[in-house]
C-alpha positions as CSV (number, residue, x, y, z in Angstrom):
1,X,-28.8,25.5,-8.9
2,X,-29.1,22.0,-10.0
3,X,-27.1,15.5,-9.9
4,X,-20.3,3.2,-12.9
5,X,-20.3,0.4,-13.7
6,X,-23.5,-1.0,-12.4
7,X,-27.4,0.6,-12.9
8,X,-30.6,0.5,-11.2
9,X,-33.5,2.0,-12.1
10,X,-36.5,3.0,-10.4
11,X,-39.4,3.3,-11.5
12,X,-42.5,5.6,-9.5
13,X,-45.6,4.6,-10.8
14,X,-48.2,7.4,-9.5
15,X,-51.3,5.5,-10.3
16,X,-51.9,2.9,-8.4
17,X,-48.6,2.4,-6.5
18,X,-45.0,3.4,-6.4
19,X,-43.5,0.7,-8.1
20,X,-39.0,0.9,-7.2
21,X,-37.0,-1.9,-9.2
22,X,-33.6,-2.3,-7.3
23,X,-31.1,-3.8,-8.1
24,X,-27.7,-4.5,-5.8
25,X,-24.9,-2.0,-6.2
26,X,-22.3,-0.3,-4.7
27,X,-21.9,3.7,-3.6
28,X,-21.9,7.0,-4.1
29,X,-24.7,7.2,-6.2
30,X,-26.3,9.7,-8.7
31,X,-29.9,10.7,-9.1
32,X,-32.2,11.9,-11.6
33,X,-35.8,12.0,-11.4
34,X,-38.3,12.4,-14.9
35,X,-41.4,13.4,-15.0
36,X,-43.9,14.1,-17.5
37,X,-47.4,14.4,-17.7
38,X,-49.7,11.1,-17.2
39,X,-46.5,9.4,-16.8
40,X,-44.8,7.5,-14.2
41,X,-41.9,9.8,-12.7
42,X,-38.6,7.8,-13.3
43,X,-35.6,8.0,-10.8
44,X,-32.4,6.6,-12.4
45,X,-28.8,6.0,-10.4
46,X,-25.5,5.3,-11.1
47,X,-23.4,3.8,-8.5
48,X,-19.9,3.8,-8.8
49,X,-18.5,0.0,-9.3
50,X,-16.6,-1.5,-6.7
51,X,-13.5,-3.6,-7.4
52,X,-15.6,-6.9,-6.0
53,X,-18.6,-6.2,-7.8
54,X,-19.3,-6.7,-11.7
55,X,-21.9,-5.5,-13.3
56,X,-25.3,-7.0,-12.5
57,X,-28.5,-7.0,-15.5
58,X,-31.9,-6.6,-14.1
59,X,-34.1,-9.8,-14.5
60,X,-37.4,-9.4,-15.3
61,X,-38.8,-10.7,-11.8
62,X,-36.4,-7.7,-10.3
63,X,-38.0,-5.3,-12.7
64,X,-41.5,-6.3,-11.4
65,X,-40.4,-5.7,-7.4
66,X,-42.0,-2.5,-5.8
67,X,-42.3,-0.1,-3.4
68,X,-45.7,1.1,-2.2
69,X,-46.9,4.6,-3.0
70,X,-47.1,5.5,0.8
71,X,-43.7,5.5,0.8
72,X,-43.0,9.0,-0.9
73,X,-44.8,12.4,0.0
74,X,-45.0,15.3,-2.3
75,X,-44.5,18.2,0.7
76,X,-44.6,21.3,-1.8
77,X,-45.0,22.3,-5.3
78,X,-45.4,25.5,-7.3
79,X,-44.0,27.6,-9.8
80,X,-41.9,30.6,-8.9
81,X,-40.7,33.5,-11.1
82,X,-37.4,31.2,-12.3
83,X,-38.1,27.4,-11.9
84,X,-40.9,25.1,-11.2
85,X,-40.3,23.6,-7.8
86,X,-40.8,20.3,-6.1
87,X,-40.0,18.7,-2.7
88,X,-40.8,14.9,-2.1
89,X,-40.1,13.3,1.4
90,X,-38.9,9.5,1.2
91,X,-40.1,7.3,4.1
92,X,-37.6,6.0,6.2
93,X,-39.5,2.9,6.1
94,X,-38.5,2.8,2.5
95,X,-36.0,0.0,0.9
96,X,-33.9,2.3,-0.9
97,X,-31.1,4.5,-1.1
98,X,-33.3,7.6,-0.8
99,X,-34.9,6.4,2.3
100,X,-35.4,9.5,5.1
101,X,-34.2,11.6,2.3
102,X,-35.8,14.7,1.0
103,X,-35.4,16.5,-2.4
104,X,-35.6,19.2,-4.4
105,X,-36.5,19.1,-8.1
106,X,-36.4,21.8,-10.3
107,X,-37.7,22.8,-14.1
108,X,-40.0,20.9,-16.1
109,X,-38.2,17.1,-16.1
110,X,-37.3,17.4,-12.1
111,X,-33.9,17.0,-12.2
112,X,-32.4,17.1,-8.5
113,X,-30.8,20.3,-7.2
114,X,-30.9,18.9,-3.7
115,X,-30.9,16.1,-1.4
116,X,-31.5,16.7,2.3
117,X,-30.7,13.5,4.9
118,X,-32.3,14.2,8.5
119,X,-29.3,12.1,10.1
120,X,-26.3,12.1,7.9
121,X,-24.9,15.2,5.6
122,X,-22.9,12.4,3.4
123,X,-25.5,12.1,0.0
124,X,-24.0,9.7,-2.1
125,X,-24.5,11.8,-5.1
126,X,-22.1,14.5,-6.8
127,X,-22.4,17.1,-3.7
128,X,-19.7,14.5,-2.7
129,X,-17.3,15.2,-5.1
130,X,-18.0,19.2,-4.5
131,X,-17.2,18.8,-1.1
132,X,-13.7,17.3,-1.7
133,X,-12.6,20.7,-3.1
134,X,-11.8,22.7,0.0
135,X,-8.6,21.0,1.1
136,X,-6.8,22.0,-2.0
137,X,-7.0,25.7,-1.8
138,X,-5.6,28.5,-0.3
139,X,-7.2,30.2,2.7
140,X,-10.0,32.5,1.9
141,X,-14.1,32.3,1.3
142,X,-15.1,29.3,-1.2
143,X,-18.0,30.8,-3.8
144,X,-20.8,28.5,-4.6
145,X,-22.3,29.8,-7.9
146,X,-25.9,28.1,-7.9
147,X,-26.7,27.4,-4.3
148,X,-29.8,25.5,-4.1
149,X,-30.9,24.4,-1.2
150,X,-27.7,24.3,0.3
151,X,-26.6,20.4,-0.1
152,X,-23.3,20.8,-1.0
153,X,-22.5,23.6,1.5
154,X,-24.3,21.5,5.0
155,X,-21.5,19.2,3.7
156,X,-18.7,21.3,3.7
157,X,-19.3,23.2,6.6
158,X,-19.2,20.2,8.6
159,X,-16.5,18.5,7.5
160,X,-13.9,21.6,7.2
161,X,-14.3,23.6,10.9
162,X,-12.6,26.9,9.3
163,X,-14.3,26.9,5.7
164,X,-16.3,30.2,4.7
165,X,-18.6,29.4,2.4
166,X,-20.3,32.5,0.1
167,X,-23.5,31.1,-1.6
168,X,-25.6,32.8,-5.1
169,X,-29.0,31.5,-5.8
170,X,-30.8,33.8,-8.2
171,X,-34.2,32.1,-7.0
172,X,-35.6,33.8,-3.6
173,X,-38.2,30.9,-3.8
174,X,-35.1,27.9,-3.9
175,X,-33.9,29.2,-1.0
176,X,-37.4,30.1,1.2
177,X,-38.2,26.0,0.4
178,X,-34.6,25.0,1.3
179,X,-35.0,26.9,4.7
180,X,-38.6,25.4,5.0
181,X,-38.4,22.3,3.8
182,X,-34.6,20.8,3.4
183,X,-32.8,22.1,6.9
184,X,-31.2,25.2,5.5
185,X,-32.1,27.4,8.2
186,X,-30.1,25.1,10.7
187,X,-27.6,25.3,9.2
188,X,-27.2,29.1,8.8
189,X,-28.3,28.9,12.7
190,X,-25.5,27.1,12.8
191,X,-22.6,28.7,11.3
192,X,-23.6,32.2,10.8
193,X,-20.2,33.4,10.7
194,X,-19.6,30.9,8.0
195,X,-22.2,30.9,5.3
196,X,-23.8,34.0,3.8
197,X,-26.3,33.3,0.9
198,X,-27.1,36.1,-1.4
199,X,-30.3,36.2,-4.1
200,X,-28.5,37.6,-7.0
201,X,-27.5,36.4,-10.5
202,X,-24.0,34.2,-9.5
203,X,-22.0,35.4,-12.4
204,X,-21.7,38.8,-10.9
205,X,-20.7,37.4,-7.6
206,X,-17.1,38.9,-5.9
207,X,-15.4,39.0,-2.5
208,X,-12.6,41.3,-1.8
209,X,-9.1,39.9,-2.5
210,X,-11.3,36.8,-4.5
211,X,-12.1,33.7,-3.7
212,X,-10.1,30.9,-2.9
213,X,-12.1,28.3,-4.9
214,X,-15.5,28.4,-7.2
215,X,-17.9,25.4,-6.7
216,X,-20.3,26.2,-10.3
217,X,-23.5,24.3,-10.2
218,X,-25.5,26.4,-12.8
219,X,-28.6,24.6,-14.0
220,X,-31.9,26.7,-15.6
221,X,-34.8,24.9,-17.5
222,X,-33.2,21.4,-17.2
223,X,-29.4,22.3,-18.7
224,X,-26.4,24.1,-18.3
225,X,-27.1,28.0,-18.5
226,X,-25.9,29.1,-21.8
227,X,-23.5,31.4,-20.5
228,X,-20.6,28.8,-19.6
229,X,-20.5,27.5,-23.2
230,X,-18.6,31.1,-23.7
231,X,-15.0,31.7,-22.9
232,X,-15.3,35.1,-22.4
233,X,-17.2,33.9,-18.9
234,X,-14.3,31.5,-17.9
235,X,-12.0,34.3,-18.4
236,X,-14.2,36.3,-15.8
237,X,-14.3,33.4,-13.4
238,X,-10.4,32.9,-13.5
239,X,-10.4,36.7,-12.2
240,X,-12.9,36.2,-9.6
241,X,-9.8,33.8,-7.9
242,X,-6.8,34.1,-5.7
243,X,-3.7,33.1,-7.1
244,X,-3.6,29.5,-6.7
245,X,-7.1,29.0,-6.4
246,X,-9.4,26.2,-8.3
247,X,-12.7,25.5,-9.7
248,X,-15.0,22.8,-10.3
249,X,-17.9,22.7,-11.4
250,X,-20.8,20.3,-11.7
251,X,-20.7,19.8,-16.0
252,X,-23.9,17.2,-16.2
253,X,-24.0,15.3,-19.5
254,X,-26.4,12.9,-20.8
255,X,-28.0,12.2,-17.2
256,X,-29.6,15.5,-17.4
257,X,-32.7,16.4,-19.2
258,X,-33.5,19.5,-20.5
259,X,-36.9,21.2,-20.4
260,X,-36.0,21.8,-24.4
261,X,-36.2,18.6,-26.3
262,X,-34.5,20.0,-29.1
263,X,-31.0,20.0,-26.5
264,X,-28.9,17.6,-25.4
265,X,-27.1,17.3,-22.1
266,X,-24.1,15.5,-23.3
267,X,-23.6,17.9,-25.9
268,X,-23.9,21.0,-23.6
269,X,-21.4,19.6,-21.5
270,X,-19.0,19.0,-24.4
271,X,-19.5,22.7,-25.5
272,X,-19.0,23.9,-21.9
273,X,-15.7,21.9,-21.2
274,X,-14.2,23.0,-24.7
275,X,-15.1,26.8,-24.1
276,X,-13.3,26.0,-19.8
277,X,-10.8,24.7,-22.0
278,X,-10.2,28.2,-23.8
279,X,-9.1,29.9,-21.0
280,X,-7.5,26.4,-19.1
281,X,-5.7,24.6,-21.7
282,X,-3.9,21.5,-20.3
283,X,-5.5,22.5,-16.4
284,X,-9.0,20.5,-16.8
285,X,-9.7,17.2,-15.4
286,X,-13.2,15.4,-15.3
287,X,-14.6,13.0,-12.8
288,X,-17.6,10.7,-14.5
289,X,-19.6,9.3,-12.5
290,X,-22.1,7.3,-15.0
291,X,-21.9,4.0,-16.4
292,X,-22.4,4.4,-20.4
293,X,-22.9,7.2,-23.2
294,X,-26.4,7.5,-22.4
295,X,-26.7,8.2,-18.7
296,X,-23.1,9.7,-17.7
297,X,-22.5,12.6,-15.5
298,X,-19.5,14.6,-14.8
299,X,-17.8,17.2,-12.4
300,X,-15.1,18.9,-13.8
301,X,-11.8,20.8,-12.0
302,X,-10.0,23.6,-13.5
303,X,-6.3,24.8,-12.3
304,X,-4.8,21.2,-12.2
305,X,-4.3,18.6,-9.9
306,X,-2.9,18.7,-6.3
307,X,-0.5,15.5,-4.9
308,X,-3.3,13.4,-5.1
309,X,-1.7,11.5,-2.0
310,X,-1.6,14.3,-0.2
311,X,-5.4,15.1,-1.3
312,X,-6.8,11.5,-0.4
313,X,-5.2,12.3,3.7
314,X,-6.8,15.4,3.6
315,X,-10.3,14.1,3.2
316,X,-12.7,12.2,5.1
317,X,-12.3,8.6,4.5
318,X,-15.6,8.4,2.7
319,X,-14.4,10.7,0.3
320,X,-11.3,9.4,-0.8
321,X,-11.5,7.1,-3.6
322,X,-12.8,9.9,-5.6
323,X,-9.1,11.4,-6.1
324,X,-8.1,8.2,-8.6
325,X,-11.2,9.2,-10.5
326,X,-9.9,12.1,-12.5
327,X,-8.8,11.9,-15.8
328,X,-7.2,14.8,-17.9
329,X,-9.6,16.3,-20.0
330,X,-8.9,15.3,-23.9
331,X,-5.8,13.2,-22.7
């Protein structure tokens, strides 16, 4: 379960129109969407800077443009036994990244566990970075621990003809919407020899003869789940792993909200990289993709780095500038 130089913020104002400040920027980009109670629902992103652009302050005439409330259907949304679950449609018709998009929000805040495209499977968000991962393991199934709707997976599948993907969700409800509502059920139509989802708590998941990689995207009630701040589970996660196999793992930070105000994003991800670096000393890098101490976001690797040269021909074009992103974790 489960989402820099430059920022822009949107802004969805329920009551009486969806107001969306823009401002230029360049790709991927990360999402978050807030909501609370009597309050406008806030989606923030954090593009990744290119090398021509600089960093661009909104003015307050840009902070005044909008996008009408037409523009963005709520399709679903109840509470199930584990999360409380949301999917919104984004008009096509809509100026803005997210247009012809839908997505998945789960717990309290709504932070994005999902994003569905009806004509692309590239989503401009960390699913990206997850779905560089394959071409640097061994040959075997890839686990995804905290499934979703199946975001990071549609990606895979397509770009890597032989990958076998193995997914966890412990929510029967996540995956019933994602099959509904986000084009899941497509794509186990098509590639049922090569995804199997199973409803079941991910930490117990195994394979015979282990996995070849671990893609860890385990959210619950807005944060990391406690369980990944202790060592003891990264020592069980190195064992679920064929020798030579990786992990990485989507590690938040201050981006992501917690249903708990009393926590902290950015610290949870500090406790959960320091307990990965227990059992991985010296074999942990981190990929940020935000923009400043308050609204970062990071994926993390464990078991080193490849040749990244060797990495960046192995992926898709589109994908490829995220190998120079790493940087050793404490180094």
């Amino acid at each position: 379960m489960s989402m820099a130089a430059q920022t822009f913020k949107t802004s969805i104002q329920i009551q009486p129109s969806f107001q969306c400040h823009l401002f230029p920027s360049s790709l991927p980009t990360i999402f978050k969407i807030r909501h609370k109670p009597q309050s406008p629902i806030t989606l923030k992103f954090h593009p990744i800077k290119a090398s021509n652009h600089k960093y661009i302050t909104p003015t307050k005439q840009e902070e005044d443009d909008g996008i009408p409330i037409e523009h963005i259907k709520t399709l679903v949304k109840f509470k199930s036994r584990h999360n409380y679950i949301r999917v919104l449609e984004v008009s096509r018709r809509a100026d803005h990244p997210l247009a012809g998009s839908r997505l998945l929000l789960l717990d309290a805040p709504g932070n994005i566990h999902s994003i569905s495209f009806l004509f692309k499977s590239i989503t401009n968000a960390y699913y990206d970075v997850l779905a560089t991962l394959p071409p640097i393991l061994p040959p075997g199934p890839l686990g995804i621990l905290g499934f979703g709707a199946g975001s990071a997976a549609k990606l895979i599948l397509e770009l890597y003809p032989q990958g076998v993907i193995h997914g966890y969700e412990l929510d029967p409800s996540v995956i019933s919407v994602g099959r509904e509502y986000l084009g899941l059920s497509k794509v186990e139509k098509q590639y049922p020899d090569r995804l199997f989802i199973y409803i079941s708590n991910a930490l117990n998941a195994s394979v015979k003869d282990g996995y070849s990689g671990l893609i860890i995207d385990l959210f619950s009630k807005g944060c990391l789940i406690p369980e990944l701040q202790n060592p003891q589970t990264w020592e069980k996660l190195k064992g679920k792993l064929k020798k030579g196999g990786k992990i990485m793992v989507n590690v938040g930070g201050s981006c992501v909200e917690p249903e708990d105000s009393r926590k902290d994003g950015k610290m949870i991800m500090e406790e959960t990289l320091m307990a990965m670096n227990k059992v991985f000393e010296g074999e942990i890098f981190v990929l940020n993709l935000g923009n400043r101490k308050q609204e970062d976001s990071s994926v993390a690797i464990v078991g080193g780095l490849p040749d990244l040269e060797k990495w960046r021909i192995s992926l898709p074009k589109p994908l490829r500038f995220y190998v120079d992103m790493w940087k050793k974790y404490g180094g």
